[in-house]
N, C-alpha and C positions, 0 to 999 in steps of 0.2 A: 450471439449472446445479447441480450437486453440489457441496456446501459441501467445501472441500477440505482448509481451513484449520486449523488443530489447534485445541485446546481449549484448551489454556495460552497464558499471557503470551506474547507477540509484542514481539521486539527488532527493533531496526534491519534486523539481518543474516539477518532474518525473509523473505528477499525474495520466494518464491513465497507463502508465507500471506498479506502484505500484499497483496499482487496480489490474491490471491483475494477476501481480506476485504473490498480495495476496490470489488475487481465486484460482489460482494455487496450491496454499502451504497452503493455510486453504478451502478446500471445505465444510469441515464440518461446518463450522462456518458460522452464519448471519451478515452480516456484519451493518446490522440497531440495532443491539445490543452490536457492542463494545465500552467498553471505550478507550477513548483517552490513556490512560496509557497503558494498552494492544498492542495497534493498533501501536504507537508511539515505545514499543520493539521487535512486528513483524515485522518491517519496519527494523529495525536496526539489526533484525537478518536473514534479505534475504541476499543469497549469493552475489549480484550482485548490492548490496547496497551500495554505498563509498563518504557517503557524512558526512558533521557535524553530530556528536551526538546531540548538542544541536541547529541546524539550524529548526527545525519545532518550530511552535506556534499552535495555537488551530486552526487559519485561515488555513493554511496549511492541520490540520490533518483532517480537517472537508472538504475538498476538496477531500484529497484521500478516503478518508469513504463514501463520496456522490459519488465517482466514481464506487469505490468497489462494490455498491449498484445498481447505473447503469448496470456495467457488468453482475451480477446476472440475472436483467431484461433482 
């Protein structure tokens, strides 16, 4: 897959890079099966990540998980 994700800091509102970055760094993973708690400390453990800890909500995480899921497709 072709790295799609930018090269600078990634925010919340980041929501196709997160996608990518996260297919990137979990290929193994489905991403129509994670929870929010999960997906919410992958996010916060990408290198390129420098946003609030507590700036996502559920609207938010369910944005990058529907993207993540696009990307797949």
């Amino acid at each position: 897959m072709l790295t799609l994700y930018n090269a600078m800091n990634m925010k919340w509102t980041d929501t196709q890079d997160l996608a990518y970055a996260l297919d990137e760094t979990y290929p193994d993973i489905d991403p129509r099966y994670v929870n929010f708690v999960d997906l919410k400390d992958w996010i916060l453990a990408l290198p390129k990540f420098s946003d609030r800890h507590n700036g996502s909500g559920e609207k938010i995480l369910e944005a990058i998980q529907m993207a993540w899921i696009e990307a797949r497709e």
